[in-house]
C-alpha positions as CSV (number, residue, x, y, z in Angstrom):
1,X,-3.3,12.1,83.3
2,X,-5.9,14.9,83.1
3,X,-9.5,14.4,83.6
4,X,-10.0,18.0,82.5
5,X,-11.9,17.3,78.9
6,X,-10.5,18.6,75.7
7,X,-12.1,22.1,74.5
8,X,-14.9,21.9,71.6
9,X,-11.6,23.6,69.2
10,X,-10.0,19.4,69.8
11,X,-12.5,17.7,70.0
12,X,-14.3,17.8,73.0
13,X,-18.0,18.5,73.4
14,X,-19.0,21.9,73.3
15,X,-19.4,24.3,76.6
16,X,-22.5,25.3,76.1
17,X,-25.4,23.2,74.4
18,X,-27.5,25.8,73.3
19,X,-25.8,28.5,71.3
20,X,-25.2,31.9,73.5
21,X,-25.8,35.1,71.1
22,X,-24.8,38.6,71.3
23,X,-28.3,40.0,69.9
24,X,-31.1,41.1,72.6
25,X,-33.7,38.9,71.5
26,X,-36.3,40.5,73.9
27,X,-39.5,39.4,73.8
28,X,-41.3,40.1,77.0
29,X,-45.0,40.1,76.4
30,X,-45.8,37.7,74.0
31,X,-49.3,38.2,75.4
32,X,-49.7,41.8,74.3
33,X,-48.0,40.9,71.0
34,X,-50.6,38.3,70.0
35,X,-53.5,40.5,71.7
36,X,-52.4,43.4,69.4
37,X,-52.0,41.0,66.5
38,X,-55.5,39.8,66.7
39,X,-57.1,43.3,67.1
40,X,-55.3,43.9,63.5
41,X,-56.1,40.9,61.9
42,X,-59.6,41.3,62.8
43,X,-59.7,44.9,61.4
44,X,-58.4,43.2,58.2
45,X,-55.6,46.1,58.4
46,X,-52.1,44.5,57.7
47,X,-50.1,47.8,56.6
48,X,-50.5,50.9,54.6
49,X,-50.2,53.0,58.2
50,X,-52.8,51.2,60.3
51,X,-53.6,52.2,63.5
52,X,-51.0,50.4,65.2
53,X,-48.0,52.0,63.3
54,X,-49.6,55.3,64.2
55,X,-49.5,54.1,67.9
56,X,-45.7,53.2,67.6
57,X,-44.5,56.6,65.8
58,X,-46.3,58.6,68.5
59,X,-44.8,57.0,71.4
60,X,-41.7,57.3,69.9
61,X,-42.1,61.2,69.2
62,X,-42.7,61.0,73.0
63,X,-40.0,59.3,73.9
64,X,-37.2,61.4,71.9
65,X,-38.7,64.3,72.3
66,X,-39.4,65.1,68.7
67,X,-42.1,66.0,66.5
68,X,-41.7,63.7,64.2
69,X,-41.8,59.9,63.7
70,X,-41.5,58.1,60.4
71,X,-41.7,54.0,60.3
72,X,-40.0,52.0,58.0
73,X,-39.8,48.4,57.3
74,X,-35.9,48.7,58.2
75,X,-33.8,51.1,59.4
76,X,-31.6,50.9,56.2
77,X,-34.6,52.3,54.3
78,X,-34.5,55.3,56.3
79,X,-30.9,55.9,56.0
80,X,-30.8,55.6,52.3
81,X,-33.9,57.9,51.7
82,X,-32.9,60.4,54.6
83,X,-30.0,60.8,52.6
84,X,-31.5,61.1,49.0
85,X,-33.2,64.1,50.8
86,X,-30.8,65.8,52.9
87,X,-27.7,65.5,51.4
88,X,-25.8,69.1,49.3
89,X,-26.6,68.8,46.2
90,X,-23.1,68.9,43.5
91,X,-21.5,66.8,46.3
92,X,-20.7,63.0,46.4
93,X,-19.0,62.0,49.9
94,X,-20.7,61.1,52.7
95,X,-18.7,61.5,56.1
96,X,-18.8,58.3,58.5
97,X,-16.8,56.7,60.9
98,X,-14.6,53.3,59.5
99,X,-15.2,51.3,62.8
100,X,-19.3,50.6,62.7
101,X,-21.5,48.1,61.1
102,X,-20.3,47.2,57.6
103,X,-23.4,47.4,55.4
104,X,-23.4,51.7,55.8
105,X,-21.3,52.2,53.0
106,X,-23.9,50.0,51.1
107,X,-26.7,52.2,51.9
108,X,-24.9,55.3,51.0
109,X,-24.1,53.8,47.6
110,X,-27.6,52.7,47.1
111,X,-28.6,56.8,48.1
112,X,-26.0,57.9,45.0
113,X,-23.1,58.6,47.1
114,X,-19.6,57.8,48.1
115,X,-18.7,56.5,52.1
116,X,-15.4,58.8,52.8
117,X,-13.8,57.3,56.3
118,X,-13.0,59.1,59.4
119,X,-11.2,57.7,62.4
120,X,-12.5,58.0,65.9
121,X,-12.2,59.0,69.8
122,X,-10.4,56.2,71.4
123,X,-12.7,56.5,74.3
124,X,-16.5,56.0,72.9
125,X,-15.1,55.4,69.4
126,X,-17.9,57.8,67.9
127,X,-16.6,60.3,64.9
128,X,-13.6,62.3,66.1
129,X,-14.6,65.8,65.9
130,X,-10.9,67.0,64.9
131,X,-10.6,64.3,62.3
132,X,-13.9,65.2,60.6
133,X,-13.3,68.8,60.4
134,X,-10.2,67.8,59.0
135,X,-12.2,66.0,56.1
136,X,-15.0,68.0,55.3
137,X,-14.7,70.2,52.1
138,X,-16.6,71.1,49.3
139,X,-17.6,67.4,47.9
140,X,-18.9,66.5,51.2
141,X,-22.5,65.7,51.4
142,X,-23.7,64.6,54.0
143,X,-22.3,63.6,57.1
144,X,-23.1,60.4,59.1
145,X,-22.2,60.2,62.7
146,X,-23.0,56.6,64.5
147,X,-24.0,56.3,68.3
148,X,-21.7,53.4,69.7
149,X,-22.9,51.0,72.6
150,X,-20.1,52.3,75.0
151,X,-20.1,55.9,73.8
152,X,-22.3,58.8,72.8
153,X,-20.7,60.9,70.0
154,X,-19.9,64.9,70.7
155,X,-23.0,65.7,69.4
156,X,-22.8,69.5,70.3
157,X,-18.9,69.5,68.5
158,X,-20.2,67.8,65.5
159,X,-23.3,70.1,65.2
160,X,-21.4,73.0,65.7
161,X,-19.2,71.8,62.8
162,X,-21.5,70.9,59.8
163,X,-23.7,73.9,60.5
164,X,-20.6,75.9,60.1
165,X,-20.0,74.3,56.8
166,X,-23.7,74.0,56.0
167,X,-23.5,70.2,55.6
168,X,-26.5,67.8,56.6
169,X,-25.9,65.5,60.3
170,X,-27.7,62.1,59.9
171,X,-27.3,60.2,63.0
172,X,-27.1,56.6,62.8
173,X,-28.7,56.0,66.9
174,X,-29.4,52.4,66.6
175,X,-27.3,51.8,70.0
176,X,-28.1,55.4,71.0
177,X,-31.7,54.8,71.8
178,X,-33.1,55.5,75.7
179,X,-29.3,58.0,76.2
180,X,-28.8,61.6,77.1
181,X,-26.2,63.4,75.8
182,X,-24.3,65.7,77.8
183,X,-23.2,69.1,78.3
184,X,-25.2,69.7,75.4
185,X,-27.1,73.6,74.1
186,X,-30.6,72.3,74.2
187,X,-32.6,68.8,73.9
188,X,-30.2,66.3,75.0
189,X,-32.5,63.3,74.3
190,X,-30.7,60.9,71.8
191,X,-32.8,61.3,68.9
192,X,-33.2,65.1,69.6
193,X,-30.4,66.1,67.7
194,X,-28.2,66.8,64.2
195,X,-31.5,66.9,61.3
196,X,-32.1,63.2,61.7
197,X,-31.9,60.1,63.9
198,X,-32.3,56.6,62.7
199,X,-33.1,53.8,64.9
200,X,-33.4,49.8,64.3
201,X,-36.5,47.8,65.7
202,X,-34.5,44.9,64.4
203,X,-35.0,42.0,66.5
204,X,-31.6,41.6,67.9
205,X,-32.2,45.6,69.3
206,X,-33.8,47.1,72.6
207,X,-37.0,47.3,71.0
208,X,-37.8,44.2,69.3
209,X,-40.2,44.5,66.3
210,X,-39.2,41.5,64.3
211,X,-37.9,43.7,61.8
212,X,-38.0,47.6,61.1
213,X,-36.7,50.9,61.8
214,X,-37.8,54.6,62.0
215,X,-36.1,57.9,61.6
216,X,-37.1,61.4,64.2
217,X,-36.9,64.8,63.3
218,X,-37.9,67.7,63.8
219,X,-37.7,69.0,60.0
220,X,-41.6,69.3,58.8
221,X,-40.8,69.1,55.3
222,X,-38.3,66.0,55.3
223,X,-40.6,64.4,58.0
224,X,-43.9,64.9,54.6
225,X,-41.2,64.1,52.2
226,X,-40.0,61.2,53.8
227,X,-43.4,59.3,54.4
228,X,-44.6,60.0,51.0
229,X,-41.5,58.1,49.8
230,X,-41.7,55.2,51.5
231,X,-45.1,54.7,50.2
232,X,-44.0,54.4,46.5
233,X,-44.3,58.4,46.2
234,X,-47.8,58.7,46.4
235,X,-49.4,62.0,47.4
236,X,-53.0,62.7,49.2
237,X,-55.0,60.8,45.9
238,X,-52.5,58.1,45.9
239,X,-50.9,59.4,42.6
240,X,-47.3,59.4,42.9
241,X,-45.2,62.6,42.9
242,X,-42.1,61.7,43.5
243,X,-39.9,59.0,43.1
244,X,-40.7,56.4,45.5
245,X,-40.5,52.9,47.1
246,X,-42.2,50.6,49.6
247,X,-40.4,50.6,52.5
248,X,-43.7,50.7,54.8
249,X,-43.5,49.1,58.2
250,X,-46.5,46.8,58.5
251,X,-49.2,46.4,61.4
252,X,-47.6,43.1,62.8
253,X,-44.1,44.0,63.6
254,X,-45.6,47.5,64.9
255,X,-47.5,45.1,67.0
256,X,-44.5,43.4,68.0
257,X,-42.4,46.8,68.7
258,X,-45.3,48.3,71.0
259,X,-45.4,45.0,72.6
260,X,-41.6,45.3,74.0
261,X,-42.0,49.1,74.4
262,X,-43.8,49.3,77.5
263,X,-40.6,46.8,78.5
264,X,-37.6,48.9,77.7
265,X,-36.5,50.2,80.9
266,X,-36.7,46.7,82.5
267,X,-34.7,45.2,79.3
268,X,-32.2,47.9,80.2
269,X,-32.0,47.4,83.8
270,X,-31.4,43.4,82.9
271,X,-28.7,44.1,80.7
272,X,-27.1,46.8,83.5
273,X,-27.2,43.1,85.7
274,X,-25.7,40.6,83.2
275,X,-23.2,43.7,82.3
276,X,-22.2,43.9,86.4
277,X,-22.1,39.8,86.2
278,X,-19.2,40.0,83.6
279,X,-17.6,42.6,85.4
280,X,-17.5,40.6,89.0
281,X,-17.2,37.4,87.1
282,X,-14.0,38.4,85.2
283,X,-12.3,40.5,87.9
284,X,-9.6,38.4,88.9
285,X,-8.3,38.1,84.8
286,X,-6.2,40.3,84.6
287,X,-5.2,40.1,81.3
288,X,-8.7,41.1,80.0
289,X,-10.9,44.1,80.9
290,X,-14.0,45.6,79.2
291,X,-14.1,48.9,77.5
292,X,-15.3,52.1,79.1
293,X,-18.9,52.6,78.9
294,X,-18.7,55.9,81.3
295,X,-20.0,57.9,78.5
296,X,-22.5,55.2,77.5
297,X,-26.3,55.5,76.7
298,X,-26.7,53.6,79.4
299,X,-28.2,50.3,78.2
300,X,-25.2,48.0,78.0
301,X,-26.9,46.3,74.9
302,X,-23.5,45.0,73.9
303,X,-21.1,44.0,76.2
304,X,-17.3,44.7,74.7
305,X,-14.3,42.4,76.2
306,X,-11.0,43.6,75.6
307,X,-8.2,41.8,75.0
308,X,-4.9,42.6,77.0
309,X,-1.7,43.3,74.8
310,X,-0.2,40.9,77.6
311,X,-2.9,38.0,77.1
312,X,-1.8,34.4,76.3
313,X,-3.9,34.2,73.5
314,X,-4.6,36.6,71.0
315,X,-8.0,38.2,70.4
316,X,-8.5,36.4,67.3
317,X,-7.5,33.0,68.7
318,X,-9.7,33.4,72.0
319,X,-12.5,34.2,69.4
320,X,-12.2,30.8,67.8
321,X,-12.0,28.9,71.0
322,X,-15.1,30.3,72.2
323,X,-17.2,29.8,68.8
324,X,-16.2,26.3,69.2
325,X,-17.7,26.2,72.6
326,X,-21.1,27.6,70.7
327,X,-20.5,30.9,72.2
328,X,-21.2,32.7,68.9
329,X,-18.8,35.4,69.7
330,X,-17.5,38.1,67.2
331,X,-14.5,40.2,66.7
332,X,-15.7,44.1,67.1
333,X,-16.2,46.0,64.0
334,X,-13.0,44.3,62.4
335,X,-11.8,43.8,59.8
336,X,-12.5,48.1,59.9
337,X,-14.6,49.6,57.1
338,X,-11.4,51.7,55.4
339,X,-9.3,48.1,55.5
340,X,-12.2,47.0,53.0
341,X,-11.4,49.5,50.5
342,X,-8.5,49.8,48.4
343,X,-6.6,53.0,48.9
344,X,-8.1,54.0,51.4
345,X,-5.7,56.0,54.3
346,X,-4.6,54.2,57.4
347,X,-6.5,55.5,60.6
348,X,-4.5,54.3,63.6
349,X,-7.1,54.8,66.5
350,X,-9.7,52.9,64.8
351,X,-7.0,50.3,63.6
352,X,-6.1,49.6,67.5
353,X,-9.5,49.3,68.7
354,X,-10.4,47.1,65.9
355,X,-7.7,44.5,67.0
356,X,-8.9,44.7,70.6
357,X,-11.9,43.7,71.5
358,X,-14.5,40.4,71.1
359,X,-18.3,40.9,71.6
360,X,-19.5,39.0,74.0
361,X,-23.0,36.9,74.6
362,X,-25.7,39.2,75.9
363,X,-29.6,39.3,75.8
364,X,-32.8,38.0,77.2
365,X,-31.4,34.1,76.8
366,X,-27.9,34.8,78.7
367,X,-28.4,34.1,82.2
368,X,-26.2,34.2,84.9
369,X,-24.7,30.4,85.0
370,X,-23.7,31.4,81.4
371,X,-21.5,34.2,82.3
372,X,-20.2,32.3,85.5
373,X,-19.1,29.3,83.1
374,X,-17.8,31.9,80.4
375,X,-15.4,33.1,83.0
376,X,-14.5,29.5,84.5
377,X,-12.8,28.9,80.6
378,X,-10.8,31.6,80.5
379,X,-9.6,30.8,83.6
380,X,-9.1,27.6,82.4
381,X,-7.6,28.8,79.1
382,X,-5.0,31.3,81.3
383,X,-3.9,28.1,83.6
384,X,-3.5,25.6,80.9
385,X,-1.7,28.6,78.3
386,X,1.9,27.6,79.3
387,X,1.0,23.6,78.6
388,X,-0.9,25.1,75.4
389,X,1.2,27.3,73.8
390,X,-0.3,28.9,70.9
391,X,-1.1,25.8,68.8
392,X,-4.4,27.1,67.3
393,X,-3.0,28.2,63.6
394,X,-2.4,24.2,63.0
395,X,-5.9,23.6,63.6
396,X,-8.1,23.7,60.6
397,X,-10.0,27.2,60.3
């Protein structure tokens, strides 16, 4: 009889006690946080662009290369209201890929606009070029590329194309941030490009501010439009005069973001090690591999396992096997955007990366043990799959 004991999905105790997640979570100077913190608390300035915001938005200019940094309480805010601003007026469809985070069509409903879906590059599953020029007409908008973890979008191909047609380029960067883009005809800092960039300081990102986000540009006038807005309109005498809301990022989580800053490249360097753990950790599966970060930003902020068409288990089934071990794995951008709304056309690349891949545990709490034992069950798993079978769809979901 086996001594092995059952997996958490029959009843055995789970792997791992504390739960692994697939967020950052970085928070390497709690020191600095609370030293910043104090200094703003003692100034009795809380928000309303204290002097600690101000701090953050430079850096960041700095960073991107920019002249422009505009803070926001989240980086949703910045998406909706840098499209209110930039979008072609007598349009209604906003250009973005189907296979990315599934609240973007929200935020372009909530900026008066329609999500139209575009399939993408098998390789860094950004926004095909060929498929959006294929798409873009005269009720196109706006168009809203995304920066992926394993893959920086053809930023010079999809300039080149909506300049052409004289329609707006937002760039969704949140996974973008700290890359270079390459081959490129001038600043090739993600962040640099299209006539915005929005980035998350959400605190499952690289740069952990609790909450918030902030948009770069280079555009003077959307750069003044776009921090008058965010601050209910107002205008130099604090008399609105425009249409506004409060979407201000506040002194604290700035705090919490220029905390972490300083720490970036060592986050990144961390996550290059857990990332080159999985890969020597996993080597000898053969039925699973991880997708091709060689035209990455660099930061391995999500780590993207792919499932073999040959595996013993399917992705979805390996998926509930490792939840149940309190691995809080998810399936990768699936179900896809264009699946979620009715009549909307089939795009086969996205449809066959969407079936592929699991997203892994990564971040500050995964240490290497974690990844070691990770490995050890699908090894597990892949000896025990003929005694197995595929039982898992009688088990209660």
């Amino acid at each position: 009889m086996s001594t092995v004991s059952p997996l958490a999905l029959f009843g055995g105790q789970p792997l791992f006690e504390r739960p692994l997640t697939t967020g950052q979570l970085a928070n390497r100077d709690p020191e600095r946080f609370f030293e910043l913190a104090s200094a703003s608390l003692e100034r009795r300035r809380l928000t309303n662009q204290g002097p600690l915001v101000d701090e953050l938005e430079q850096r960041l200019c700095e960073l991107h290369g920019t002249r422009h940094c505009v803070a926001f309480a989240n980086a949703c805010f910045a998406i909706i209201l840098a499209l209110r601003n930039l979008a072609r007026p007598n349009a209604r469809k906003v250009i973005l890929p189907s296979l990315t985070f599934r609240g973007l069509p929200h935020l372009i409903r909530w900026a008066g606009y329609e999500p139209q879906f575009c399939d993408v590059d098998p390789l860094t599953h950004t926004l095909a070029p060929g498929e959006l020029a294929r798409l873009i007409d005269a009720d196109t908008a706006a168009v809203l590329a995304v920066e992926n973890i394993n893959g920086l979008c053809d930023i010079d191909a999809l300039e080149r194309l909506t300049l052409d047609a004289g329609i707006p380029l937002l760039v969704d960067a949140v996974y973008g941030i700290g890359g270079r883009y390459t081959d490129t005809l001038r600043d090739n800092r993600v962040g640099a490009r299209g006539n915005a960039s929005v980035f998350s300081l959400h605190a499952t990102k690289l740069i952990n501010g609790f909450e918030g986000g902030y948009l770069t540009t280079d555009d003077d006038e959307l750069a003044a439009q776009l921090q008058r807005q965010r601050s209910f309109g107002f205008g130099d005498a604090a008399i609105p005069v425009e249409l506004g809301m409060n979407a201000k990022l506040n002194e604290l989580h700035a705090a919490m973001a220029l905390s972490n800053l300083d720490h970036m490249h060592a986050i990144i360097n961390d996550n290059k090690r857990r990332f080159a753990c999985y890969q020597r950790h996993f080597q000898d599966l053969s039925w699973l591999s991880f997708a091709d970060y060689s035209q990455s930003p660099g930061t391995y902020g999500l780590v993207l396992l792919k499932v073999g068409t040959h595996a013993p288990y399917s992705r979805d089934e390996l998926i509930r096997i490792l939840r149940a071990e309190n691995a809080l794995v998810r399936p990768y951008y699936s179900p896809p955007l264009h699946q979620l709304e009715p009549g909307s056309p089939a795009l086969p690349v996205t449809e066959s990366i969407s079936r592929q891949y699991i997203q892994m545990p990564v971040g500050d709490l995964l240490v290497e043990a974690d990844i070691e034992r990770l490995a050890q069950l699908f090894k597990r798993l892949e000896q025990d799959a003929v005694l197995l079978g595929t039982p898992l769809e009688s088990v209660p979901q």
